[in-house]
N, C-alpha and C positions, 0 to 999 in steps of 0.2 A: 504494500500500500504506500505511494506515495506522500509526502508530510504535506499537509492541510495547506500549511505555508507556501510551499512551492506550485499547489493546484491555483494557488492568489497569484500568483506572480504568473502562471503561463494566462491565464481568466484578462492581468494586466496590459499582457501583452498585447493579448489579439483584440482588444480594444482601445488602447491606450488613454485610457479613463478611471479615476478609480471610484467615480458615481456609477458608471456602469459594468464596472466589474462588481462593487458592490452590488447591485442589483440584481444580478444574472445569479451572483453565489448567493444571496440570500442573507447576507448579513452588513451589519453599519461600515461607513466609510472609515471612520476610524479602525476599526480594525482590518479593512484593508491596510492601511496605512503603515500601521504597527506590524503585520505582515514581512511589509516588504523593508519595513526599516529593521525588521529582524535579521533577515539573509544578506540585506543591507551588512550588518554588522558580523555578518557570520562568516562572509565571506570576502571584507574588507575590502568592499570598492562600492563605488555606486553604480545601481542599474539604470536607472533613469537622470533623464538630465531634461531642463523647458528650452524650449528656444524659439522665440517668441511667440512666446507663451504656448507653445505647440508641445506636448508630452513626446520624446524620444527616449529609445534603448540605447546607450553607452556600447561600446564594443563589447565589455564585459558582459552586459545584456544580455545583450544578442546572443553571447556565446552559450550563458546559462540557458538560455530561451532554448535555441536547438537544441542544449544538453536535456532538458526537462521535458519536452517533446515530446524525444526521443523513449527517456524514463518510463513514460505516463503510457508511449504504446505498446511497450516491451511490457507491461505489468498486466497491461488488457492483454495482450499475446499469451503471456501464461497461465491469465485465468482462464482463457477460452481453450488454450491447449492442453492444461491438466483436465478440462472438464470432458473436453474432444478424448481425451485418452481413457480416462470413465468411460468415454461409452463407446472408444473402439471406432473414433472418428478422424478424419483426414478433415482438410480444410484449408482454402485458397481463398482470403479477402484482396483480392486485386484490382488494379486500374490500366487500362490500354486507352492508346490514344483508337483515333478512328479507322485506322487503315489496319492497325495488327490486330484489332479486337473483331470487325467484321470481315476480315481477308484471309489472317493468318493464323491465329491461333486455338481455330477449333478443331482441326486436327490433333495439335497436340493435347486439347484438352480430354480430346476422346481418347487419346493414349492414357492419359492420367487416369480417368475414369474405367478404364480397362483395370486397372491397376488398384484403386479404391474406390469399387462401387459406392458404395456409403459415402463417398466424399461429400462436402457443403461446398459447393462452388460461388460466390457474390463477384464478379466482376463490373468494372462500371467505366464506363467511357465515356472520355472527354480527351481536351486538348492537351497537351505537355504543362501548360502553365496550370488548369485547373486538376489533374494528376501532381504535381508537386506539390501543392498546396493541402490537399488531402492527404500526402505523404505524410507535410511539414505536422499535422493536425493528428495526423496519428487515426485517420478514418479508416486507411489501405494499409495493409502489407508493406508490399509491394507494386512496382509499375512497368508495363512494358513502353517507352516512349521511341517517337521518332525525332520530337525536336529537339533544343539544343537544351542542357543544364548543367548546374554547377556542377565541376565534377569535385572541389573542396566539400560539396558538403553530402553528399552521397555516395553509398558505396555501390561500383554496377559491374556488371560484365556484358561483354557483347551476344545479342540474344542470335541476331541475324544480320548479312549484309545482303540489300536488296540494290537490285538497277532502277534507275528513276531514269525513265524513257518518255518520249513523245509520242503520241499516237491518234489515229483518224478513223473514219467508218475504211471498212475495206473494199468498198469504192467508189472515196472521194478523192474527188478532181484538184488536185492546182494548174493554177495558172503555166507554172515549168517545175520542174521536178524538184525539189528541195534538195539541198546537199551539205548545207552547214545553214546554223539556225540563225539566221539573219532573214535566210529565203523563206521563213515563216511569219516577217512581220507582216505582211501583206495578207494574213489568217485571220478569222474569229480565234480570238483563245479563250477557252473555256476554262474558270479557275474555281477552286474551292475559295471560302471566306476568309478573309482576315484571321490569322491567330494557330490557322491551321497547321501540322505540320508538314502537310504536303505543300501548301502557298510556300511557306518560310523555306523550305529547301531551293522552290523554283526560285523566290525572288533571290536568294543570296546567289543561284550560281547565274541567273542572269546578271545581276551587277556584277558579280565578275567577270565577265563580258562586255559592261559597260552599256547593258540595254535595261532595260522596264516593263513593266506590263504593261505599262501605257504606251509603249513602243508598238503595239500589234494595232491591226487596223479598228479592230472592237474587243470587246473585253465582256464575257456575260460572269456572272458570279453567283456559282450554286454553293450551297453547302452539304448536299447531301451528293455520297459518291456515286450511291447506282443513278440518281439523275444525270449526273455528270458523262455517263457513261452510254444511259440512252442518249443524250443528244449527240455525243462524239456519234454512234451508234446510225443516227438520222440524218448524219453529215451538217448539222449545223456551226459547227467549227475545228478545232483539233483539242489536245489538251495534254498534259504534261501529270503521269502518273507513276505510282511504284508500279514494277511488272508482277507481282503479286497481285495486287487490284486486278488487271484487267489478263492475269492467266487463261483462264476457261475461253475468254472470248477471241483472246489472240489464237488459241487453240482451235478454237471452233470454226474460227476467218470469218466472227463478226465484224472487230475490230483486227489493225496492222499497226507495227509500229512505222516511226517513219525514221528512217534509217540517217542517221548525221554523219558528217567526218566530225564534227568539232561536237558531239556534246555525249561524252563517254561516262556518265556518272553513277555513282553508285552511294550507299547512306546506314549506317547503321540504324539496326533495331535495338536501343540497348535494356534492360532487365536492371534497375535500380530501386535500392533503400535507403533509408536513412542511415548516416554513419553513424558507428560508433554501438549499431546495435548490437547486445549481447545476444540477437537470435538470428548473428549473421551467416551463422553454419548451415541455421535449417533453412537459408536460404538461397544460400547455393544449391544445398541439396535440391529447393523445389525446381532451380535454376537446368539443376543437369538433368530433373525428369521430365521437365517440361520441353527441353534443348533434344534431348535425343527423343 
């Protein structure tokens, strides 16, 4: 069980108020207060500091903040794993962003589940940023992510490397054959929304290139992928995906990819927790059963 004290201090945190930390835990400000001017003194630094008049975390903070987190989901972990183990249960609370949780990983889940019938499986999907966040919170496990993250403040291994290709109905017309992606500005591009991790991979290796999105002739913006994929599908533009995504279709010669000299890329899948947890072992373990 985690000290009373420190559950005030992380409550402090993710509001940075102590009228509504107060409120949220159920007891006076003052002894919020006293709380924090305890660990304050216990561990002989300040966590918070104002600036104008604005409540912020000190480095120290911060550091106890992730450290407490952390604490608070390793203690939920072993209450639900010694209880899982009463009753002869398995159990995966995880977070995949969009493309590995509906493209990729239900193969392996069906390996797992081969493996522990009885498992609880809760997976939940969203973007990279809102997966970390739930990490930080201590809601998930673990996460499968494609976009970019700290890698100081979690520990991962690599899940997968996938090709991020371009691709069109398989038989839509250009104007002249495409041969390096420039000869695609002249295209509808069809893109996922803001935040995503498939946008965030395109837009960074186009500016390495020195182009935009706004560089293409038009620009539609889905956020769902199988939309994404009927319209490429109906030839209304092209679009830039993982070859995971669109497998089966390329297979099938719904969809083609469209073949570049100049855009050869590829992206980790990577499998991240929070560091520092003491339940970093059983998580390799889910790591290599889920991987192989």
């Amino acid at each position: 069980m985690m000290d009373f004290r420190m559950d005030t201090f992380v409550t402090v945190c993710q509001y940075l108020n102590y009228t509504k930390a107060a409120e949220i835990l159920h007891i006076t400000q003052p002894a919020v207060s006293q709380h924090i001017h305890y660990l304050e003194n216990y561990y002989g630094t300040k966590l918070f500091v104002y600036e104008k008049k604005k409540m912020m975390l000190t480095q120290a903070g911060d550091m106890l903040y992730r450290a407490a987190v952390t604490m608070k989901h390793d203690i939920r972990y072993l209450q639900e794993s010694l209880r899982d183990f009463a009753m002869r249960k398995e159990r995966l609370i995880f977070g995949a962003t969009l493309t590995i949780g509906e493209f990729v990983i239900a193969e392996q889940l069906r390996d797992y589940l081969n493996c522990f019938p009885n498992a609880e499986i809760r997976m939940m999907i969203g973007n990279t940023r809102e997966l970390l966040d739930k990490l930080h919170l201590g809601e998930i496990d673990f996460a499968l992510v494609e976009g970019n993250f700290s890698k100081k403040e979690y520990d991962y291994l690599t899940f997968s490397q996938e090709r991020f290709i371009p691709v069109c109905g398989w038989d839509y017309c250009f104007s002249h054959n495409p041969e390096k992606l420039e000869d695609l500005l002249s295209e509808r591009l069809i893109v996922r929304e803001i935040g995503s991790g498939t946008r965030e991979i395109m837009e960074k290796n186009f500016e390495y290139r020195n182009l935009a999105i706004g560089d293409f002739r038009n620009t539609i913006e889905i956020s769902g992928m199988t939309a994404i994929k009927n319209m490429v599908e109906y030839n209304c533009g092209i679009t830039f995906l993982y070859e995971a995504v669109v497998k089966r279709e390329l297979k099938s010669g719904i969809l083609r990819e469209i073949e570049l000299a100049d855009f050869q890329i590829s992206h980790d899948f990577t499998f991240i927790w929070n560091r520092g947890s003491v339940f970093s072992e059983n998580y390799r373990e889910i790591f290599k059963l889920l991987h192989t």
